[in-house]
N, C-alpha and C positions, 0 to 999 in steps of 0.2 A: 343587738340581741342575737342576729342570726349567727355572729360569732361565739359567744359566750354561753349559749343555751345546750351546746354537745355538750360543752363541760363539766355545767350543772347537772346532766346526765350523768356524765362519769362518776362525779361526787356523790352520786344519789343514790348509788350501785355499791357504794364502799358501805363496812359493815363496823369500817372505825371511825364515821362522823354519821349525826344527824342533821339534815342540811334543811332550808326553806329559805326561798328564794320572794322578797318582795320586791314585786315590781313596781314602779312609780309610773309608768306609763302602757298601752297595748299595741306601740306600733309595732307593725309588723308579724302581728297574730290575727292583728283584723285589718281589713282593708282602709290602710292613711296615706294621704297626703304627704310625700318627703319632699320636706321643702328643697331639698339639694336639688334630686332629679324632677322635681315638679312634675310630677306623677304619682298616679296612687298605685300604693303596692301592699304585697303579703309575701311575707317566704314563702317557700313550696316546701318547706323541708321541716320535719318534725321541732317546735321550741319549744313543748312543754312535756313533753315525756318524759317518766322514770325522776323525777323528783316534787318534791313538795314545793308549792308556792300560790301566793296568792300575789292579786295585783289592790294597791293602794290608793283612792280615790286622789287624784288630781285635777284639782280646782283650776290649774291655770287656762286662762283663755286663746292662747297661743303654744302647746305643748311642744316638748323638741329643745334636743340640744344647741339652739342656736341663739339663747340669751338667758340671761340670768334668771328670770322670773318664767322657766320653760316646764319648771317643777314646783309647785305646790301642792305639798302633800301632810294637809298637818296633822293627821293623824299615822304617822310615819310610826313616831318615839313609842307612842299607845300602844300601837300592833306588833312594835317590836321585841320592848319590855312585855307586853304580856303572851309573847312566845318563849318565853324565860331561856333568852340564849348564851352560852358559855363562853362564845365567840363571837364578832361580829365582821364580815370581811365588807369594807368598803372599798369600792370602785370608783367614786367623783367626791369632787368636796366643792367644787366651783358651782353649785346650784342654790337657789336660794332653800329650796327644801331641805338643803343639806346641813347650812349652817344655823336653822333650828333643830335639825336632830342633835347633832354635835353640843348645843346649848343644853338639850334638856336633861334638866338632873337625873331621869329614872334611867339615862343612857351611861352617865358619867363609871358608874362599878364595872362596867363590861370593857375586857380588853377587845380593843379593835386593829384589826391587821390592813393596811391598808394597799390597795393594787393599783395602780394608774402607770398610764404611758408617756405623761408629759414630757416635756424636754425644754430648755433654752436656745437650744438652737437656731440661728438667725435673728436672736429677740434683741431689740437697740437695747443701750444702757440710758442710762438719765432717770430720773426722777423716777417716773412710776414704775420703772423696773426694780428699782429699790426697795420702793412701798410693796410691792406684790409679795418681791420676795420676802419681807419682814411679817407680813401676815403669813404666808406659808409658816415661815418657821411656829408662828404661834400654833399654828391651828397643826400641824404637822409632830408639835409637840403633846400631842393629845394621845396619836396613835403607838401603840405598843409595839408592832413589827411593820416593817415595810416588804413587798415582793418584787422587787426593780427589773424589769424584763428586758432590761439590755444595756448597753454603755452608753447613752444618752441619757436614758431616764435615770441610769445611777448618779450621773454626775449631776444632773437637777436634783438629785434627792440629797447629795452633797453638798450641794449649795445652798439647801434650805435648811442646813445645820443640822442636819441628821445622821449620824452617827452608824458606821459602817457597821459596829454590831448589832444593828437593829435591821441590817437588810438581810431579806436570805436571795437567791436569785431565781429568778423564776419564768424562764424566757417565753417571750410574747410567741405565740400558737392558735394556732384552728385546728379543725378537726382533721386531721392529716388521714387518718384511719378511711374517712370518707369519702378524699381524694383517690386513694389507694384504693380502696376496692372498688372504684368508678374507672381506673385508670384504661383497663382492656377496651370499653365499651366508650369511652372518651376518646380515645386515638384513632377509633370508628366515625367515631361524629366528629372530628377533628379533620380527618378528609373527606368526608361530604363537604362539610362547610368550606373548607378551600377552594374545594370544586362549584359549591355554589357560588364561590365569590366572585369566582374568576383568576384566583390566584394558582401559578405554577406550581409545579412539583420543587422546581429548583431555584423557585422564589423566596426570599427570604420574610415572612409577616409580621411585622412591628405591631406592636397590641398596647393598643390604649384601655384601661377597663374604670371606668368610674363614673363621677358624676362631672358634667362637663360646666364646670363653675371657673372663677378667674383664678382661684388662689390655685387651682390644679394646675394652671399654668397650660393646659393644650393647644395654646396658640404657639409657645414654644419649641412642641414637638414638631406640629405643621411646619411653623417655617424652616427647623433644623431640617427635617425630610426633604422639603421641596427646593431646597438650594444645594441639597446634596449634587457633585460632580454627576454628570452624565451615567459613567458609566458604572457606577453606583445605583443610579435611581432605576435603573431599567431593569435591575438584578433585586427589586426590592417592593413591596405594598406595604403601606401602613393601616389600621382597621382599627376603629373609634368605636368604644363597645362601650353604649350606655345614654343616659338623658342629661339634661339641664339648660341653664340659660343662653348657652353659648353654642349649641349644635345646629343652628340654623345656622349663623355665623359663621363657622367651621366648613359649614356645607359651600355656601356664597364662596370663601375662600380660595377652597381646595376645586372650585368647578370646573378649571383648566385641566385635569391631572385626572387621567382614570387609574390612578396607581391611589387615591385616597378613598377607602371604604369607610360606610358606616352599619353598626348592626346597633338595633334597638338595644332598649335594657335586657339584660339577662337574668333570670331569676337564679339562687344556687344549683338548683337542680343542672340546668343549662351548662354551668361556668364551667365545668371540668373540661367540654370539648373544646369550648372557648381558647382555653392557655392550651389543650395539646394540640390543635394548627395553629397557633402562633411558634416565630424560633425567637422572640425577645420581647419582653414586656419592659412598658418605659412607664416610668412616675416622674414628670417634674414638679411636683408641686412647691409652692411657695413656702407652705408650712401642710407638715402631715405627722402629726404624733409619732406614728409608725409606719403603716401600708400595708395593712395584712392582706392585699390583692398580690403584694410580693409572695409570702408567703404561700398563698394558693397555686401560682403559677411554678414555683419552685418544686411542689410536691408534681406536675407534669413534665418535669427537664427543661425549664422553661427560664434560663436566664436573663439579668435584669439590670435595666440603666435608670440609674434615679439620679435626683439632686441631693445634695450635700444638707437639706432641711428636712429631707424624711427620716424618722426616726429610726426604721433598720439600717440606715446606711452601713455604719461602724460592725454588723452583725450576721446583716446577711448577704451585702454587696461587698464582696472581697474584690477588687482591680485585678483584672485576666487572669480571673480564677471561677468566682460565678458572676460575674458581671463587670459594671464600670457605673461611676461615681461622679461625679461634675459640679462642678460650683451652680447654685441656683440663679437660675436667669442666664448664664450662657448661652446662646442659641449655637456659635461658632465651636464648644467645647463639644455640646451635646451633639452636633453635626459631627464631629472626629470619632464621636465613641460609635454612633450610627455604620458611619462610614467603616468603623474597624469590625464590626460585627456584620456587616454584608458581606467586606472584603474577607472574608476569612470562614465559611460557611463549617468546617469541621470543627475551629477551634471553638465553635459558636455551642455547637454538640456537643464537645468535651468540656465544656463551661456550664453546658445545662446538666448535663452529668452529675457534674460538682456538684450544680445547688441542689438536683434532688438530693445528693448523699448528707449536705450540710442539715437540710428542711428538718431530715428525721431528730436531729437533738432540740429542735422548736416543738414539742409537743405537746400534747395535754398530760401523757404520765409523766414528764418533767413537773409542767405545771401543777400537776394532783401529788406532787413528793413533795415539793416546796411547801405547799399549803400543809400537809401535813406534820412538815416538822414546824413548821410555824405554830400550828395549832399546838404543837405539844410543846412548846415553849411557853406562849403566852398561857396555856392553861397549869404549869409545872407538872405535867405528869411525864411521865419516864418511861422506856420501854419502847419496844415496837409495836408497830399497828398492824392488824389489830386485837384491841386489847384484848387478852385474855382471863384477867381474872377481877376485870373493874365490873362494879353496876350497870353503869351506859357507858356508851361513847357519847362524846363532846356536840353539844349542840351547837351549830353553824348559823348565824343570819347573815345571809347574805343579800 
């Protein structure tokens, strides 16, 4: 939510849709339990301003994206249909709540555009890859446009038999705006923090940012870092920014080595100084849709070493351009990219450069153009936005 809710802002501000936003659940407006970082939290950051939306009772006993029955909401299709919307933009379809909306007749008239980040990448073949993929197509043949936000998710979307004129592109973004105007007063808080950490001026700071779970793989960063050559490791700290199952473990680990820090979770407000003392943010995860921590640190000049399973790879990690790439599960690969980004501290500069200049075409008025011609597809009307001589503009459920 705390990614998606600027944008609903943005949308809500335009005077060529009407937007309302229903929520299925309130994490992260009130104080929840995430199960990732086993901790309770809130954004600090505005998610309901400047547009319409209410939240939809959910019945499940366990809420949370972390299993199919995480969403019950069966008065979803009711509140939908009786907001009489022209559009409807979905975002998941893998919830159980989702595939009774999709079933109920008073949804079937409304075209639906739908937005997701999935991908196949790293997924085995055999049997249930098949099956998955053959439901997809069913259910996937339902929706009227697709908004594919990068070269992973387009060629998932190809593979579920969907049809290149039904995609418009619509590149996966955060609020870059609110990076940007943080950025002077970030790079403020970005050397305090070094200084409180203990790290040099002419230290290089490897930045871990998430929830410290297995499939994120941070055991692999650890031991790429701590087997780095000598003269590497002396020239370098790595900083572990955030909660979960594995950060006591981590700690035990790394307790030889005062070159591995750890910083509690960070709320959004925080994150910006976060990425501007760090000079490299690393993702290995196992499997990650996307990474839009890549994204955030990219908008501070903050270049980035991921695995070949994160979903920006192909988009925002360009090889000694903004970053480096590496097979998932390497430890000895992701140790060479490590090593070449210490060894190298200006090309590291001129790499973070890059990704800021690349970040700025990831944006939400990217994003808010796509939805618009989408919108003006699936509704047949013509013209530019916004309208000038119609009734209303096009009603949004989103």
């Amino acid at each position: 939510m705390q990614y998606v809710a600027p944008w609903f802002t943005q949308l809500g501000s335009l005077d060529a849709l009407e937007v309302h936003v229903f929520y299925l659940w309130d994490f992260g407006v009130v104080q929840t339990k995430d199960p990732g970082f086993g901790i309770t939290l809130e954004w600090d950051i505005p998610l309901l301003e400047g547009y319409s939306h209410s939240f939809v009772q959910n019945l499940s006993a366990d809420p949370g994206n972390h299993h199919f029955n995480g969403y019950i909401n069966p008065t979803l299709a009711k509140e939908v249909a009786a907001w009489k919307p022209d559009v409807i933009l979905l975002m998941n379809y893998a919830f159980r709540t989702y595939f009774r909306f999709l079933l109920d007749p008073r949804i079937w008239p409304i075209p639906i555009i739908f937005r997701g980040d999935s991908h196949d990448v790293g997924r085995r073949g055999g049997f249930k890859t098949k099956l998955t993929r053959m439901m997809r197509r069913i259910i996937f043949s339902r929706f009227a446009l697709f908004l594919d936000v990068g070269k992973n998710n387009r060629d998932y979307l190809l593979a579920s038999a969907v049809s290149p004129s039904k995609m418009i592109r619509a590149p996966h973004a955060i609020d870059n705006q609110r990076f940007q105007e943080a950025k002077e007063r970030a790079e403020q808080e970005g050397i305090l923090l070094r200084r409180r950490l203990g790290v040099a001026e002419d230290d290089v700071l490897i930045c871990f940012v998430g929830k410290l779970i297995p499939i994120k793989r941070p055991f692999d960063l650890l031991e790429a870092f701590t087997t780095l050559p000598d003269n590497r490791l002396r020239k370098a700290k790595l900083l572990f920014v955030g909660e979960g199952g594995l950060k006591n473990s981590l700690r035990t680990a790394s307790q030889p080595l005062d070159s591995v820090l750890f910083l509690d979770f960070q709320n959004q407000s925080n994150l910006p100084g976060v990425y501007a003392a760090s000079d490299l943010i690393v993702l290995p995860s196992q499997s990650e849709t996307w990474g839009l921590v890549i994204n955030e640190a990219m908008n501070l000049s903050c270049p980035a070493v991921v695995s070949d399973h994160v979903g920006c790879a192909p988009d925002l990690v360009i090889p000694d351009f903004t970053g480096w790439v590496y097979p998932t599960g390497s430890v000895a690969q992701l140790r060479d990219s490590l090593a070449q980004a210490i060894g190298n501290p200006a090309k590291l500069k001129w790499m973070g450069q890059n990704a800021a200049e690349l970040i700025q075409d990831f944006s939400f008025q990217a994003l808010t153009s796509a939805m618009l011609t989408a919108v003006d597809r699936v509704t047949r009307r013509s013209g530019d936005y916004p309208p000038s001589n119609r009734e209303k503009s096009p009603r949004i459920a989103a």
